[in-house]
C-alpha positions in Angstrom: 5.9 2.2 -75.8 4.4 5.4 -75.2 1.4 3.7 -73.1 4.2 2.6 -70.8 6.0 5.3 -70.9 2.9 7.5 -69.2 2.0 4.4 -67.2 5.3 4.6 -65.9 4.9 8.5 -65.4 1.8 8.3 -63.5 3.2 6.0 -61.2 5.7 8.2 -60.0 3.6 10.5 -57.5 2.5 6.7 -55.9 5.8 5.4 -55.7 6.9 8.9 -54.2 3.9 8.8 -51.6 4.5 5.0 -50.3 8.5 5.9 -50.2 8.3 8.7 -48.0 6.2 7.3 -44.8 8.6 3.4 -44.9 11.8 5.7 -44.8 10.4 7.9 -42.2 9.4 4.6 -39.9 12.6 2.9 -40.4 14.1 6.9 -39.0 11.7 6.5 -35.9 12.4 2.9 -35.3 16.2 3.8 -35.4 16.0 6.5 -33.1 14.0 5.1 -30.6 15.8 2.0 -30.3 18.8 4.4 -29.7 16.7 6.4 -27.4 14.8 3.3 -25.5 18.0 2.2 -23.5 18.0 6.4 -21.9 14.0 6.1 -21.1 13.2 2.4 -20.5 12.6 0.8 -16.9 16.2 -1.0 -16.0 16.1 -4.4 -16.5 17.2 -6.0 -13.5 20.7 -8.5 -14.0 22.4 -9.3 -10.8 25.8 -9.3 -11.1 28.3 -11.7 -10.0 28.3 -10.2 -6.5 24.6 -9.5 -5.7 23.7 -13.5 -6.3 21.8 -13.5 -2.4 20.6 -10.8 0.2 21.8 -9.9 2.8 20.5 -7.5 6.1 16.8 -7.9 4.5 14.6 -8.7 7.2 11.9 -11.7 5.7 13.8 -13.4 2.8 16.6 -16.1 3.0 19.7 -15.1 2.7 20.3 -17.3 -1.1 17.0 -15.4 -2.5 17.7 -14.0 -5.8 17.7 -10.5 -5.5 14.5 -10.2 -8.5 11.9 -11.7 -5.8 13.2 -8.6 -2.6 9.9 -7.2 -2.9 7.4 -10.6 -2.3 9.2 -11.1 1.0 10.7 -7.3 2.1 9.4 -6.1 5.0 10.5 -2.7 4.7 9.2 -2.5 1.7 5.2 -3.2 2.3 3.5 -2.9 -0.8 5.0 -6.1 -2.0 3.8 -8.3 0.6 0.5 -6.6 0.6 -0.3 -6.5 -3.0 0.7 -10.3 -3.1 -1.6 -11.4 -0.2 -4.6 -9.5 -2.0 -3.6 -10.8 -5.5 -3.5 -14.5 -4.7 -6.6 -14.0 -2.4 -8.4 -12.9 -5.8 -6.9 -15.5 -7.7 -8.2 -18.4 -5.5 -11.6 -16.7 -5.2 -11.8 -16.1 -8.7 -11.1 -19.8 -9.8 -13.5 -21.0 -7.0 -16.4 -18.9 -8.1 -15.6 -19.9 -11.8 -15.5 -23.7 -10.7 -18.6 -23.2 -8.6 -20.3 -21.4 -12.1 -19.1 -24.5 -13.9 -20.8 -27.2 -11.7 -23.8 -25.4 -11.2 -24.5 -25.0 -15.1 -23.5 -28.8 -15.5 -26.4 -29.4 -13.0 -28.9 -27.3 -14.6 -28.1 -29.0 -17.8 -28.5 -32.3 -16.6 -31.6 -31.9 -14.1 -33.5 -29.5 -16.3 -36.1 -31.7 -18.8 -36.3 -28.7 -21.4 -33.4 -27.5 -23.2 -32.1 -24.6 -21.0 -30.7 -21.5 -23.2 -28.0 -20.3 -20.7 -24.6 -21.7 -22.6 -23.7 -18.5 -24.2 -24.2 -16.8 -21.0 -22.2 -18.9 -18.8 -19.4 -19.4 -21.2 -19.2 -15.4 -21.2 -19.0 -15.6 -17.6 -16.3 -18.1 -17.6 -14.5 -16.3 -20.0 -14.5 -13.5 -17.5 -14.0 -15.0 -14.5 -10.5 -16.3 -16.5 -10.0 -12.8 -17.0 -10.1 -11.5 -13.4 -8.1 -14.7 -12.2 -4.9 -13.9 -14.9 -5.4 -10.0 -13.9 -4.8 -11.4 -10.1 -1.8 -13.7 -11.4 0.1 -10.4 -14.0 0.5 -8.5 -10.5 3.2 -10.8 -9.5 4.8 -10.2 -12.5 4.8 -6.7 -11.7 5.9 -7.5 -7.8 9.0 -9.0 -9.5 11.3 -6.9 -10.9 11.7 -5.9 -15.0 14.0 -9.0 -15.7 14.5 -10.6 -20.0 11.5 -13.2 -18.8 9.2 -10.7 -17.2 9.2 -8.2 -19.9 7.0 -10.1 -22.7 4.6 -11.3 -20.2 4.1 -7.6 -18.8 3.7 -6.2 -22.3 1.4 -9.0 -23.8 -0.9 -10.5 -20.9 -1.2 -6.8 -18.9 -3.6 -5.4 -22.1 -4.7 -9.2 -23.1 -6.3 -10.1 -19.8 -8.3 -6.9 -19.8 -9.1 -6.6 -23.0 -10.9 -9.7 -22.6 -13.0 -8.8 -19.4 -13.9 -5.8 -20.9 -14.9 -7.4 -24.3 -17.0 -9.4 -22.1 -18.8 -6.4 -20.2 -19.4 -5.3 -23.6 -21.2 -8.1 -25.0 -23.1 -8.1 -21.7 -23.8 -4.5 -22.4 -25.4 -5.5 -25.9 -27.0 -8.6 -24.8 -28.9 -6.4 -22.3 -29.7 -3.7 -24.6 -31.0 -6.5 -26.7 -29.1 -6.5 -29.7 -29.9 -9.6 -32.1 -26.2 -10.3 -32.5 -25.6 -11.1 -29.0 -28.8 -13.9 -28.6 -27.4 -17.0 -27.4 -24.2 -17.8 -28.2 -23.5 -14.5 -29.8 -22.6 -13.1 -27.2 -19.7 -15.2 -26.2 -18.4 -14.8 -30.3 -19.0 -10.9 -30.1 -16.8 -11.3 -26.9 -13.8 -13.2 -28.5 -14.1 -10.9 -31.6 -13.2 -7.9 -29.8 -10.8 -10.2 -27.6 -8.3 -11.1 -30.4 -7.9 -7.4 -32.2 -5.7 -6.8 -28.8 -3.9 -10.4 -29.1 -2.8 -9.2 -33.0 -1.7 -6.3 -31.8 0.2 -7.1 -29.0 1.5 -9.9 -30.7 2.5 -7.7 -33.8 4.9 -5.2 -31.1 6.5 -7.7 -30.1 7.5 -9.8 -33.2 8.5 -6.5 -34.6 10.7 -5.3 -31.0 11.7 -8.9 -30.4 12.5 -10.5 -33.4 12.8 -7.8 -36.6 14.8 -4.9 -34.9 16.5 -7.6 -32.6 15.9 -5.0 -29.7 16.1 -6.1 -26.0 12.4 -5.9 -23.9 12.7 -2.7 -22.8 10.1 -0.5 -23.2 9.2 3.5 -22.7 5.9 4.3 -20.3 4.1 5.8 -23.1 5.1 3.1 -25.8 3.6 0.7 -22.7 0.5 3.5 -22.6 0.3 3.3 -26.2 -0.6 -0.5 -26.3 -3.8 -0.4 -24.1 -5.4 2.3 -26.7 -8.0 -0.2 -28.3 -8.4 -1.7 -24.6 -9.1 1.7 -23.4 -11.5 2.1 -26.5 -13.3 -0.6 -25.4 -13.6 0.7 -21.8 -15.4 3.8 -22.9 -17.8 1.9 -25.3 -18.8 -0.2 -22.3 -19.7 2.6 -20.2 -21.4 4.4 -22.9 -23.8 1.5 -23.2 -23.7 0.8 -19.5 -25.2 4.2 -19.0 -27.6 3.7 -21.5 -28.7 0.7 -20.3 -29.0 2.6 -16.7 -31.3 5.0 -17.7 -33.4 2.9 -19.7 -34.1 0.8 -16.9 -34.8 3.8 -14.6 -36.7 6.2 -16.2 -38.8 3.8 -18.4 -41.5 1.4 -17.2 -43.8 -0.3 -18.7 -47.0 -1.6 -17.3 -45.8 -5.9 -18.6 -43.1 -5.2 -16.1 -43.1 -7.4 -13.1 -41.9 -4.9 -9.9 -39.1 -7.8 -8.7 -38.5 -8.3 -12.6 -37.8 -4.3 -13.0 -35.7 -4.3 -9.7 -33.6 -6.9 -10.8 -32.7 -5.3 -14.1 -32.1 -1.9 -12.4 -29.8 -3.7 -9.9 -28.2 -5.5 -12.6 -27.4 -2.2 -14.4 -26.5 -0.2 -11.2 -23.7 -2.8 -10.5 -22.7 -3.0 -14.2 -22.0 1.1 -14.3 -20.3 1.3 -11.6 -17.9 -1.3 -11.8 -17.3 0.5 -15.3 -17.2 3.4 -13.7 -15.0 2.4 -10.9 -12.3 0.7 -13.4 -12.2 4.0 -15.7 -11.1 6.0 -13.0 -8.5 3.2 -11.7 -7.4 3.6 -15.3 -7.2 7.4 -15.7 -5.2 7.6 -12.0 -2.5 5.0 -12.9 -2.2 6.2 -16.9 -1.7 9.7 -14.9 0.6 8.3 -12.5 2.6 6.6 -14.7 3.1 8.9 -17.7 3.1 12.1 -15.7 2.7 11.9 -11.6 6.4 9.7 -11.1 8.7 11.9 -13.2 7.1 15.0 -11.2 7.8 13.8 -7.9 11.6 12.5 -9.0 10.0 9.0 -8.7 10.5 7.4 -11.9 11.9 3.7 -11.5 10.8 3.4 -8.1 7.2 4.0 -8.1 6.1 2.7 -11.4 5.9 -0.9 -10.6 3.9 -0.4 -7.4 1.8 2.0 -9.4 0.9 -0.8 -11.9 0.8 -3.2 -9.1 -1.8 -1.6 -7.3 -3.7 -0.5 -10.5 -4.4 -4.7 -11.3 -5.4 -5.6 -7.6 -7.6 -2.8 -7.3 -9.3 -2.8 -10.9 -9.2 -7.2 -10.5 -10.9 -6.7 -7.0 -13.5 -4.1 -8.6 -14.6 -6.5 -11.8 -15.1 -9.7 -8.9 -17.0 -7.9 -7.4 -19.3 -5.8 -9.0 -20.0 -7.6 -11.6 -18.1 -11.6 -11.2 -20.0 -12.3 -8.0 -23.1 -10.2 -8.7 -23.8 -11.8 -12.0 -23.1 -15.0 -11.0 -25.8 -14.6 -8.3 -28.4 -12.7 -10.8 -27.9 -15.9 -13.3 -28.5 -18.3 -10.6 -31.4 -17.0 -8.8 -33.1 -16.2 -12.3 -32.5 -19.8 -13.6 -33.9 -20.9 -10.4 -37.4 -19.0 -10.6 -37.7 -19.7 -14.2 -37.6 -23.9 -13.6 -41.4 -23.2 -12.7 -43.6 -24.9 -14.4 -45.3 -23.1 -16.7 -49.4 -22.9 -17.4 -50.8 -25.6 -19.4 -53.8 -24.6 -21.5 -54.3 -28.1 -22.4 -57.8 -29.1 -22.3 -59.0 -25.8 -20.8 -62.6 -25.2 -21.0 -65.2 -22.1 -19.9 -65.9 -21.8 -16.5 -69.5 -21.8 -17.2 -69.1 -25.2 -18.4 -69.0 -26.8 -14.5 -72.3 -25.6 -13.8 -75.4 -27.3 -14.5 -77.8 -25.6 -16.7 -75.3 -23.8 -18.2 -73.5 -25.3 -20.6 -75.6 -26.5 -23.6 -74.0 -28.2 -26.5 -73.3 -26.1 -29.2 -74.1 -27.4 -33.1 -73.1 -26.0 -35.9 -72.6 -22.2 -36.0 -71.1 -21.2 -32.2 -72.6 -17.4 -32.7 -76.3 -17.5 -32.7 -76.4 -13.8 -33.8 -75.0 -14.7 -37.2 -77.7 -17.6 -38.4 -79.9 -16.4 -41.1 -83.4 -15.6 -40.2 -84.4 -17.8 -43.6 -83.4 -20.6 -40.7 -85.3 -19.8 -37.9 -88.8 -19.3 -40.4 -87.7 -22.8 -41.6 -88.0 -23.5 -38.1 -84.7 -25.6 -38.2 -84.5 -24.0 -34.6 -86.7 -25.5 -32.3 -86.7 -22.6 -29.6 -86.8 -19.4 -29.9 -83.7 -17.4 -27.9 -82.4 -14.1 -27.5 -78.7 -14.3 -28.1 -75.9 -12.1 -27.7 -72.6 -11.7 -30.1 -71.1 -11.2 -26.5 -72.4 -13.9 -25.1 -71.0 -16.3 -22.3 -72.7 -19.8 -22.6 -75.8 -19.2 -21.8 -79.2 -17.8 -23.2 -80.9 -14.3 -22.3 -83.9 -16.4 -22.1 -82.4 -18.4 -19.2 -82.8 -15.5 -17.1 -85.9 -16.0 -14.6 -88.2 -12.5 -14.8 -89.7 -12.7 -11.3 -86.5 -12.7 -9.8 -85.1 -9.6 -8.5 -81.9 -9.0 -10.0 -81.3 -5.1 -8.8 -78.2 -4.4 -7.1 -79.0 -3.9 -3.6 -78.7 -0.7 -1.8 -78.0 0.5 1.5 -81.1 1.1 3.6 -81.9 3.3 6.7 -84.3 2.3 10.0 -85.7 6.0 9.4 -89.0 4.5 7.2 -91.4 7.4 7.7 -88.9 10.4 6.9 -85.8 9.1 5.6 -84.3 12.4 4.5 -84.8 14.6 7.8 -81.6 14.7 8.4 -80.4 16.3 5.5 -82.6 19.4 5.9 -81.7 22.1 7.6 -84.3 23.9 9.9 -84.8 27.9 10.1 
């Protein structure tokens, strides 16, 4: 009893501890459910008289009012954004179906076993990524509505988290990390990938379905899920940089030069499509959090700011590093299907010419046999040999031949050397 007693005593403080921080989250959920329906985006629900529109100049008069900005012409951004998102899209899937058919033909035609399916499944996986980046604007375009709201909040980090989790195994891969050979890479990839699925998926199970909230959000509660995707971001550029100035400022003489250009290319592109993307991401984070309210532009602006911020950042990852790398994997799998050397069989030069090549018995290096052998006389002539030699004997050599390198001569016999002396 009294064991328990002080068991139960020193439980105390950890019961107190744990207490404290649950009642203190249940206080901030509270309060900012109370506080999300003052700072959240509206959520747009026509009412019984604003079922069509009216005096808007490119969309039918029965259009749901939700869909104004895909067809207003006043209003530009919409029908310009949505031109360059579904031109993405359809390039994206084209260059991802093009990847897919030329990898089905290497496999087939090649003869060897070809060691490019982690590589290309990478690829695909961020070719996907680019594509859904392309089809989230539209989501964006449309406005806030009980169906748009999840598929902001999940896919918007989701999708990018992915095509940077790609870049990053890429980034590894290159620096040659052993856990990204092969297949790795694509597992390294999808690794990283899911840690933004859980938590994404975690918000909204506890928004959605514990508190019972409506999908309305704060800015900075929406700024506050792309934290790990951001993460990620900074690791790849770290590593991208890295990766830069190793292949810059370090050569080796076993580099080929078209070899060394392509990986300094490669690395070039891969920095500054990483670089490119940061700064996308620091100018709409800015915009969003701090720029709008500034300006008195809250509600209006902040879709076309996140609008603009997936075209431009889906446009940057196609191409600097979709397109390029699809080309770099391509034109490398197509000079290595040379066939290599075959040392099969391969014999000395020497052995061509007559009078060279002598068959050798027993030990090859003459400079080794015991001189107990040669007073035997097991060695029926008598030969010169070198440790260094190249098939043939020093005794081969013909004495009354002139072997001396031959050196240039002048017409001047008598005095060759008058011309170098100068006369008083």
């Amino acid at each position: 009893m009294a064991f328990s007693s002080q068991l139960h005593k020193s439980l105390l403080p950890v019961l107190f501890l744990l207490c404290v921080p649950l009642s203190c989250l249940c206080q901030s959920s509270n309060s900012s459910s109370a506080n999300a329906t003052t700072n959240a985006p509206t959520i747009a629900a026509p009412s019984s008289n604003e079922t069509s529109l009216k005096g808007v100049p490119g969309c039918g008069k029965r259009l749901n009012p939700i869909y104004r900005y895909l067809c207003d012409r006043r209003a530009a951004w919409g029908i310009v954004l949505e031109t360059l998102a579904s031109a993405g899209f359809l390039f994206s899937m084209a260059l991802l179906f093009c990847l897919l058919l030329w990898s089905t033909w290497i496999c087939i035609s090649s003869r060897q076993r070809v060691g490019i399916g982690g590589a290309v499944a990478c690829m695909s996986l961020f070719l996907l990524a680019t594509a859904g980046i392309f089809a989230i604007t539209f989501s964006f375009i449309i406005r806030l509505t009980p169906q748009t709201c999840p598929t902001r909040l999940f896919l918007f980090g989701v999708l990018f988290s992915l095509a940077f989790s790609c870049l990053l195994a890429r980034c590894l891969a290159l620096l040659g990390f052993a856990a990204t050979r092969g297949w790795g890479e694509l597992g390294v990839a999808l690794g990283l990938f899911m840690v933004q699925v859980i938590i994404c998926t975690e918000w909204l199970i506890l928004v959605l379905v514990r508190d019972k909230r409506p999908c309305a959000y704060r800015q900075d509660e929406f700024v506050m899920l792309q934290i790990y995707v951001l993460c990620l971001l900074a690791i790849s550029l770290i590593l991208s940089l890295r990766f830069l100035c190793r292949s810059c400022f370090t050569y080796s003489y076993g580099y080929q030069g078209a070899a060394h250009y392509h990986w300094r290319m490669q690395a070039g592109l891969l920095f500054l499509t990483l670089m490119l993307s940061a700064c996308i991401w620091v100018v709409w984070i800015t915009m969003l959090t701090w720029g709008n309210p500034e300006v008195n532009r809250r509600p209006q602006w902040d879709d076309p700011v996140l609008s603009i911020a997936l075209v431009a950042n889906g446009w940057v990852l196609l191409m600097g590093h979709g397109l390029s790398q699809v080309a770099f994997l391509c034109r490398g799998e197509a000079k290595s299907k040379d066939a290599p050397l075959s040392f099969a069989g391969w014999t000395s030069p020497s052995a061509d010419i007559p009078g060279l090549a002598s068959p050798k018995e027993g030990k090859e290096n003459g400079s080794f046999e015991n001189e107990a052998e040669n007073r035997r006389g097991l060695r029926s002539e008598q030969s010169l040999r070198s440790p260094y030699e190249s098939g043939f004997s020093m005794t081969d050599i013909d004495p009354e031949k002139d072997y001396t390198i031959p050196r240039p001569q002048t017409t001047n016999y008598q005095e060759p050397y008058d011309d170098y002396y100068i006369e008083d």
